[in-house]
Rosetta silent file (secondary structure, phi, psi, omega in degrees, C-alpha in Angstrom):
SEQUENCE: XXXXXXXXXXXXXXXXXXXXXXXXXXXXXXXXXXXXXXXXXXXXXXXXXXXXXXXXXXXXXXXXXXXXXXXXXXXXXXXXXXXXXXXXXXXXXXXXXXXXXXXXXXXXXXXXXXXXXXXXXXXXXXXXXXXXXXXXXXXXXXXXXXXXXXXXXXXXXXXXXXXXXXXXXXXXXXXXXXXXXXXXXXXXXXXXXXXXXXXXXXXXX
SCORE:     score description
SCORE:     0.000 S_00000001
   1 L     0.000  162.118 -138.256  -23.931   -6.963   -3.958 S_00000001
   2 L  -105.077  133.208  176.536  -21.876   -4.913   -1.259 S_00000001
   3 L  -112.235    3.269  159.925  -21.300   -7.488    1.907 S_00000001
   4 L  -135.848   97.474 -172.052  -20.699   -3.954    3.825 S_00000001
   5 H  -120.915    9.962  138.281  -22.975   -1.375    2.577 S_00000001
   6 H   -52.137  -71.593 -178.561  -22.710    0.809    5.627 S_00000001
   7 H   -43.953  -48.733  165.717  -19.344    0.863    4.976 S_00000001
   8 H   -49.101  -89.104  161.123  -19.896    1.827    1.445 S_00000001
   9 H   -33.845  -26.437  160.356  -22.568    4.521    2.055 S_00000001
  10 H   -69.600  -16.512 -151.556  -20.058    6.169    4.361 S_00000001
  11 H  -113.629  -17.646  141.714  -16.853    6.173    2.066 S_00000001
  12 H   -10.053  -98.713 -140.275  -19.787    7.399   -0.672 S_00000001
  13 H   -76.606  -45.433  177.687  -21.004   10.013    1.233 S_00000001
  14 H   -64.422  -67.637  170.483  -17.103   11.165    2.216 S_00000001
  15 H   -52.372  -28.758 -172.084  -15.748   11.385   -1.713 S_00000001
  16 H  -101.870   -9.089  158.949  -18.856   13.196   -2.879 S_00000001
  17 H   -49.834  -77.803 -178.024  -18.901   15.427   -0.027 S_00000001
  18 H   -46.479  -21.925  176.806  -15.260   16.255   -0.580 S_00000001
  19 L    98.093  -12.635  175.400  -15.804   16.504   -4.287 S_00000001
  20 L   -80.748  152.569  164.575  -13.378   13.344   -5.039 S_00000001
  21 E  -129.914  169.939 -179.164  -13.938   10.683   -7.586 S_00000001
  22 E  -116.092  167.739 -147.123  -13.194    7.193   -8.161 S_00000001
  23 E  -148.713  114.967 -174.262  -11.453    5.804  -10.826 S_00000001
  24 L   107.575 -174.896 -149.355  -10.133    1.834  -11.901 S_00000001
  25 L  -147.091  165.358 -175.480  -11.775   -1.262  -10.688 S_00000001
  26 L   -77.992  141.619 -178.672  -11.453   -3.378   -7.748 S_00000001
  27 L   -40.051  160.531  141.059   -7.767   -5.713   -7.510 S_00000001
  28 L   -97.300  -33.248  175.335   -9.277   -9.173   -8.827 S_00000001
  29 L   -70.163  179.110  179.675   -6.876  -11.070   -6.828 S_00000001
  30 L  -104.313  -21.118  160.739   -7.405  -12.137   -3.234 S_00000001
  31 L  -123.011  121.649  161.013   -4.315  -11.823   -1.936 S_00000001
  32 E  -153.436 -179.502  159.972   -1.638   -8.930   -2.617 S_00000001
  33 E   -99.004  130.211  162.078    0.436   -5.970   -1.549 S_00000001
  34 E   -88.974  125.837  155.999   -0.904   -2.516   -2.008 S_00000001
  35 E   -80.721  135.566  160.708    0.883    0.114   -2.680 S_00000001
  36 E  -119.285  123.871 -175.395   -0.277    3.738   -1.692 S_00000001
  37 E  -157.888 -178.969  -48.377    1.010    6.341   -3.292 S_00000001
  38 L   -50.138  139.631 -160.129    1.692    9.355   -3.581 S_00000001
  39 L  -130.493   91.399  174.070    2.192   10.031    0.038 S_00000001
  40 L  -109.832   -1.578 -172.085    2.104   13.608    1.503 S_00000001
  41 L  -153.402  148.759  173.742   -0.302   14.038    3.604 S_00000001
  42 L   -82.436   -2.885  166.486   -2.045   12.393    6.680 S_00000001
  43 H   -50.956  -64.926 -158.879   -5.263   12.899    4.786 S_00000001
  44 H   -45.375  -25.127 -158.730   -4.195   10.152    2.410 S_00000001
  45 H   -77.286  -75.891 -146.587   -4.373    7.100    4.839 S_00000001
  46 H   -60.934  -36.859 -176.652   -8.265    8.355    5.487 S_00000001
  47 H   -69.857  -27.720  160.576   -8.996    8.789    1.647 S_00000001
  48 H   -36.938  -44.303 -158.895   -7.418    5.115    1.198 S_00000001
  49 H   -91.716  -74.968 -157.817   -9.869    3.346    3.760 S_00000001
  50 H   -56.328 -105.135 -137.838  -12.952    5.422    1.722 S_00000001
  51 L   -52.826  -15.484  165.285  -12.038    4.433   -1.472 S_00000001
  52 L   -71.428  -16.228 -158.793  -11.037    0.779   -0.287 S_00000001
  53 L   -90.678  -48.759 -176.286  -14.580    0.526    1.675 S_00000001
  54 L   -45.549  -63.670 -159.140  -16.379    2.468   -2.055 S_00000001
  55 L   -78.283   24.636 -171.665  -14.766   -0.539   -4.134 S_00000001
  56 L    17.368   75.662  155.744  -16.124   -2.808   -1.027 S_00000001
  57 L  -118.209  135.487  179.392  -12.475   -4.050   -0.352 S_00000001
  58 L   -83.312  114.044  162.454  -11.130   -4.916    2.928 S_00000001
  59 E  -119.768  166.250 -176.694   -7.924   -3.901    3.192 S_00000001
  60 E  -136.720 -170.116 -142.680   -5.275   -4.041    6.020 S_00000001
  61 E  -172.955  107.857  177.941   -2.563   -2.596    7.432 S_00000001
  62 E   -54.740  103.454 -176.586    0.640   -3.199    9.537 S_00000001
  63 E  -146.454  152.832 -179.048    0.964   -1.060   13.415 S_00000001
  64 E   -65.705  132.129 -163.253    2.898   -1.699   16.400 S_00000001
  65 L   -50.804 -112.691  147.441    1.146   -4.271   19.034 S_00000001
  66 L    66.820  -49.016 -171.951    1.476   -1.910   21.792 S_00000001
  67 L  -105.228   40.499 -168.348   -1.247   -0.040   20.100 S_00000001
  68 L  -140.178   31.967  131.499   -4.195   -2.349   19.907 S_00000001
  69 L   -71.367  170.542 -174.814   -5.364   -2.271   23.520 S_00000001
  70 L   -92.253  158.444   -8.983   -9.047   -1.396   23.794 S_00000001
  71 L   -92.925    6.959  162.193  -10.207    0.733   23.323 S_00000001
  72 H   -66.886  -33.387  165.476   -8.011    1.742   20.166 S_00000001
  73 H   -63.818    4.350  158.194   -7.241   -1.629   19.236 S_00000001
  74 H   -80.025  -33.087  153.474  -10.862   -2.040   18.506 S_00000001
  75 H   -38.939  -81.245 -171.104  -10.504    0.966   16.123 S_00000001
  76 H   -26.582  -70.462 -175.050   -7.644   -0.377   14.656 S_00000001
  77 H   -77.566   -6.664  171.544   -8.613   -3.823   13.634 S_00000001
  78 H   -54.990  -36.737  173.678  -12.106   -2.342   12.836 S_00000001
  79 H  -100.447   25.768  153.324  -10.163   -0.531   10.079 S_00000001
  80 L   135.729    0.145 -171.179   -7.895   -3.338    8.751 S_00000001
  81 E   -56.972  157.532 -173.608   -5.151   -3.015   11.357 S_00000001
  82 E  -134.848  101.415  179.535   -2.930   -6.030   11.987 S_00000001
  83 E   -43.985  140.266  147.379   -0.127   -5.745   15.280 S_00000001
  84 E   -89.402  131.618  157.575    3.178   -6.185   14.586 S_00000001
  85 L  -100.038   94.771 -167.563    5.831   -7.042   17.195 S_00000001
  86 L   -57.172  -51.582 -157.242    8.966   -5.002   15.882 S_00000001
  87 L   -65.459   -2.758 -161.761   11.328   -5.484   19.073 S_00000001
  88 L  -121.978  138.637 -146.258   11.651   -9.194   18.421 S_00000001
  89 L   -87.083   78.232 -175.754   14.014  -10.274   16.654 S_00000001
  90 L  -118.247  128.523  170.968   12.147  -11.849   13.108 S_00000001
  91 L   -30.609   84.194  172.211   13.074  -11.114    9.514 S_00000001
  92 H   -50.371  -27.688  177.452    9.868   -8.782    9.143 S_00000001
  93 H   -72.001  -14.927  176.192    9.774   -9.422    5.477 S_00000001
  94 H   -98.156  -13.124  157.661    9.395  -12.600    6.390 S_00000001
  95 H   -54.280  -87.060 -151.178    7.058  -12.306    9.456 S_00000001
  96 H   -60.183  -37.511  144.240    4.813  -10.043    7.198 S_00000001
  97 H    -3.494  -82.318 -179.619    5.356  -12.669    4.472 S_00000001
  98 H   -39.949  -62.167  169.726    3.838  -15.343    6.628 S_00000001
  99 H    -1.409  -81.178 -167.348    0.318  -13.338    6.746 S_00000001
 100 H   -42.976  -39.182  145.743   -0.379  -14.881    3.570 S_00000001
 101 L   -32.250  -16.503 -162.450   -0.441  -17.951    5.136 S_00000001
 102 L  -125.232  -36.973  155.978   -2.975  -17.256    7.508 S_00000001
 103 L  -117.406  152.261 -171.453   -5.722  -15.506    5.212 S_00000001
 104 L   -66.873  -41.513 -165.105   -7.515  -16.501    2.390 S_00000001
 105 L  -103.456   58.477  -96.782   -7.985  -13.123    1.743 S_00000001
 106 L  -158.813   66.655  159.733   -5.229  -10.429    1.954 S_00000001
 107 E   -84.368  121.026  175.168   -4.447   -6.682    0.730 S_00000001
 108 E  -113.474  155.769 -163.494   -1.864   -5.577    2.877 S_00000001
 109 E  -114.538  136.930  166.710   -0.944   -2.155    2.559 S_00000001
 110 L  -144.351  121.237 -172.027    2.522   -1.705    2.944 S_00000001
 111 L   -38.725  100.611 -134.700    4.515    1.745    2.906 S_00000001
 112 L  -113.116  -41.829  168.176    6.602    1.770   -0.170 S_00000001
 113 L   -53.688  -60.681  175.662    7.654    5.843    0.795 S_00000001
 114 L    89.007   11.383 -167.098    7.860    5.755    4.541 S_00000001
 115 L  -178.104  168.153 -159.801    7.028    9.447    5.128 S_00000001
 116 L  -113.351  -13.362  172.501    5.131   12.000    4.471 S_00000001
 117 L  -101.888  175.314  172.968    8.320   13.907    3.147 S_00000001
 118 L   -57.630  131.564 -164.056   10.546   13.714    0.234 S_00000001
 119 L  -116.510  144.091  177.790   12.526   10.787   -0.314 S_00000001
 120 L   -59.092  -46.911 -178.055   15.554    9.700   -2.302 S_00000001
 121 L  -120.446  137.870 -179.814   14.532    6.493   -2.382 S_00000001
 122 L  -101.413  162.727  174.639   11.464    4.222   -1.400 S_00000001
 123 L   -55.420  149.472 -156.888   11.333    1.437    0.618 S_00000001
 124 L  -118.584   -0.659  172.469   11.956   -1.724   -0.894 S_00000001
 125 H   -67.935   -7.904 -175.868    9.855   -4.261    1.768 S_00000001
 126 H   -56.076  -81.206 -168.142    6.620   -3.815   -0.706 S_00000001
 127 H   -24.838  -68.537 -163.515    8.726   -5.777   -3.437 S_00000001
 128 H   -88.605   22.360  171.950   10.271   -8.258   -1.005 S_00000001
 129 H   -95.527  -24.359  178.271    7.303   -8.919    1.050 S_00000001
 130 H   -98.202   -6.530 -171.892    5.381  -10.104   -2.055 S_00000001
 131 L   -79.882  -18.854  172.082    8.366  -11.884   -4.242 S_00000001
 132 L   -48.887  -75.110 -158.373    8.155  -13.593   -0.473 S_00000001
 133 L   -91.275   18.857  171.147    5.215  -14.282   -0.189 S_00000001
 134 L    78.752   10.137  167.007    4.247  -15.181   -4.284 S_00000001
 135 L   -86.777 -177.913 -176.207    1.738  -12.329   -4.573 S_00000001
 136 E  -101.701  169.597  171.843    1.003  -10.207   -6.775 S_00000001
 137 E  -100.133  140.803 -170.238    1.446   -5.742   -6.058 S_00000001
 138 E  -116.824  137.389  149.634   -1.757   -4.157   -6.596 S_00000001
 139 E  -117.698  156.674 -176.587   -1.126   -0.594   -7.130 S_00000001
 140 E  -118.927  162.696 -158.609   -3.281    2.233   -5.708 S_00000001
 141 E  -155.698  149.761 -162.738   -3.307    6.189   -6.310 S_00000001
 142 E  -121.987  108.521 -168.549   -4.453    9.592   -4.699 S_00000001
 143 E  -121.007  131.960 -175.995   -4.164   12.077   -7.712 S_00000001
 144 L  -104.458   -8.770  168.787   -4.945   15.410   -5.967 S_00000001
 145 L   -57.870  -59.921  170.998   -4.729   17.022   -8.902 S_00000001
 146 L   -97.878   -8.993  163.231   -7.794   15.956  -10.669 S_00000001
 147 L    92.539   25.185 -173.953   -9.575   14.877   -7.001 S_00000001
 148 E  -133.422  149.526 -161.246   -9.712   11.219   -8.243 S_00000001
 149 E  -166.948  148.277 -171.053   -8.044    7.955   -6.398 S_00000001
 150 E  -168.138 -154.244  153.207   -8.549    4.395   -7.118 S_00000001
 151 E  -126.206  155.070 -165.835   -6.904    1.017   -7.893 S_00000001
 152 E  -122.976 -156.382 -166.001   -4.865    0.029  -10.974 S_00000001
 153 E   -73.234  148.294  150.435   -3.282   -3.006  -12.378 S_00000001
 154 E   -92.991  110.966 -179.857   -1.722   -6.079  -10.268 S_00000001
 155 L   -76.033  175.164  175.566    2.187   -6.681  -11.355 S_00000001
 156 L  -104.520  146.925  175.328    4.171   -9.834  -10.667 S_00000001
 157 L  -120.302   73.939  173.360    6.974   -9.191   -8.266 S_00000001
 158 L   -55.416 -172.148  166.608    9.613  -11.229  -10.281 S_00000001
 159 L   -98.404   20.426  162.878   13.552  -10.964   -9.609 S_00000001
 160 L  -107.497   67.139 -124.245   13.478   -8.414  -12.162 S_00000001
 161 H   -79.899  -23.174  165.442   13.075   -5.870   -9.803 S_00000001
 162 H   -63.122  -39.753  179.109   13.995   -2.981  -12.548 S_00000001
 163 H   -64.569  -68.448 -176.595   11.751   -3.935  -15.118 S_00000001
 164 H   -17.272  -43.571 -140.747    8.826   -4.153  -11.823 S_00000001
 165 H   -98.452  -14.030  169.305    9.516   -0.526  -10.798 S_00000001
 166 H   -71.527  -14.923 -172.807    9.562    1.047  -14.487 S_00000001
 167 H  -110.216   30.277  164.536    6.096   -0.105  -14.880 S_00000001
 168 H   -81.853  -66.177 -130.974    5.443    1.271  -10.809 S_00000001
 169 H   -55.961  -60.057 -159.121    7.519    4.573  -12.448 S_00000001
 170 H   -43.604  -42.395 -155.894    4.963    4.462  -15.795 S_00000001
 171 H   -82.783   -2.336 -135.527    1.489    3.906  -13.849 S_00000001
 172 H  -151.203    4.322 -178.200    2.697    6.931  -10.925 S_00000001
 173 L   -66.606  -29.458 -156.156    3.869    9.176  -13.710 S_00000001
 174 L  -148.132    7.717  153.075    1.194   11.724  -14.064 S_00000001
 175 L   -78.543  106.968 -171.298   -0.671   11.126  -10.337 S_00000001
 176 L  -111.882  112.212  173.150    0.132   14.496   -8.033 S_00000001
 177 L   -52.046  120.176  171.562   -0.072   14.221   -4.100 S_00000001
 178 L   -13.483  -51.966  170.235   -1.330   16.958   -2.463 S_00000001
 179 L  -141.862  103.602 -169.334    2.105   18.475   -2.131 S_00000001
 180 L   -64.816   22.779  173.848    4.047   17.236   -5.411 S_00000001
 181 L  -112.982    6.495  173.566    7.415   18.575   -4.032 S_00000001
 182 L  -107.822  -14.869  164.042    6.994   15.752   -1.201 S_00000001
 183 L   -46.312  111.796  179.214    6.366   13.070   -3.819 S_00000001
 184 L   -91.444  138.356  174.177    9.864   11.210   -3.042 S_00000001
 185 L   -39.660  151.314  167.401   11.595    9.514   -6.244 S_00000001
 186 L   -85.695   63.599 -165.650   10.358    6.234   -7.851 S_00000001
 187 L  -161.402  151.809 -166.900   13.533    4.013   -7.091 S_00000001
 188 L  -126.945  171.131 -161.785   14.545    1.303   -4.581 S_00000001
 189 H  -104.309  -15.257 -171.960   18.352    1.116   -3.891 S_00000001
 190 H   -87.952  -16.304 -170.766   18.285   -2.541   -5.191 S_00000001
 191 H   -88.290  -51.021  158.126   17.456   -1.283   -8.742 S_00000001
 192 H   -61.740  -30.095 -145.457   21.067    0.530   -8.480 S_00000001
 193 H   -67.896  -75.357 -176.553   22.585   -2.243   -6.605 S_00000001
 194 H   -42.877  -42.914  163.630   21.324   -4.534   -9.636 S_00000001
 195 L   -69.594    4.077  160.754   22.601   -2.114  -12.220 S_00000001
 196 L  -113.921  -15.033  165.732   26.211   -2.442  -10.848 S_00000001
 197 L   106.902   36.333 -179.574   25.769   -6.212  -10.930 S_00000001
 198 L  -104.208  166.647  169.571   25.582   -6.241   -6.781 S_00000001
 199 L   -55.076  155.930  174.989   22.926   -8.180   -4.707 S_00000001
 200 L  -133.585   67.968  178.564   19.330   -6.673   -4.317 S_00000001
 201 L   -53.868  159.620  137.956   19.259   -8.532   -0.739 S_00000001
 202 L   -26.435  121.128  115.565   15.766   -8.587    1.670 S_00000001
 203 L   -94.873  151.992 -174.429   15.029   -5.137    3.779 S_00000001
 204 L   -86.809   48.285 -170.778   13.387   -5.116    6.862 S_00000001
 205 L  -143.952    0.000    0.000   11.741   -2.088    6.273 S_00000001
């Protein structure tokens, strides 16, 4: 039974309004990273929270302290927000890392694109925030095509960071963003790096 079913009846009430459906099953682990993706639109963030709230999941989400006085920072962590203090000078993958330490329970959503525009490359702190912290990446998907968004499989974030992102590429293959010509490639710069036989160090990003 639903331990928020406000929350539920709202994020309901949003997708069938809108005409969206959902699709996949809730993460079974208790702690991961989420990915959200494809990411074109500010729309997506809001369809994320309803379909995390439908599948009664809590999920949360990384924003600069600065913006969790009240009364937005009561918004904020009402919808999963967590402050970050950026200016100071800590490894963020390992700062965000650390979370997992502190709850039992943990989807953090962290920005594997970084924009709402086209990208060469995506960010690569998803990977190294969970090979950090030992979780697993849950991924999640907005397919605007067919109106339907959900959650998918949880990977291992191993040091085999090519083999990771071919089966990211495989599951993200046939899911279309509101506006597919802003869908930024499926590639981290450590997947070349690794494929010239160079380090695939920690970003901070």
């Amino acid at each position: 039974m639903s331990k928020r079913p406000v929350q539920r009846f709202l994020a309901r009430l949003v997708i069938v309004m809108t005409g969206w459906k959902p699709e996949g099953y809730r993460p079974e682990p208790k702690q991961y990273v989420l990915i959200a993706a494809p990411h074109t639109t500010n729309w997506d963030f809001l369809y994320l929270i309803a379909f995390a709230w439908l599948f009664d999941m809590k999920i949360s989400f990384m924003a600069k302290h600065s913006l969790f006085w009240p009364p937005l920072g009561w918004i904020m962590r009402a919808f999963g927000g967590l402050p970050v203090e950026r200016h100071k000078r800590t490894n963020l993958v390992t700062a965000l890392a650390g979370l997992f330490d502190e709850h039992e329970e943990l989807a953090l959503v962290v920005p594997a694109e970084g924009t709402r525009g086209y990208v060469d490359y995506w960010k690569s702190g998803f990977y190294h925030i969970a090979k950090t912290a030992e979780v697993p990446i849950v991924m999640s998907f907005l397919d605007y095509e067919r109106k339907v968004g959900g959650f998918g499989p949880a990977i291992t974030a191993t040091g085999d960071v090519v083999g990771l992102m071919d089966a990211v590429r495989a599951y993200y293959g046939d899911k279309k963003g509101k506006y597919p010509e802003d869908f930024g490639r499926i590639l981290l710069r450590e997947e070349e790096e690794a494929a010239a036989g160079g380090p695939a160090a920690p970003a901070a990003d």
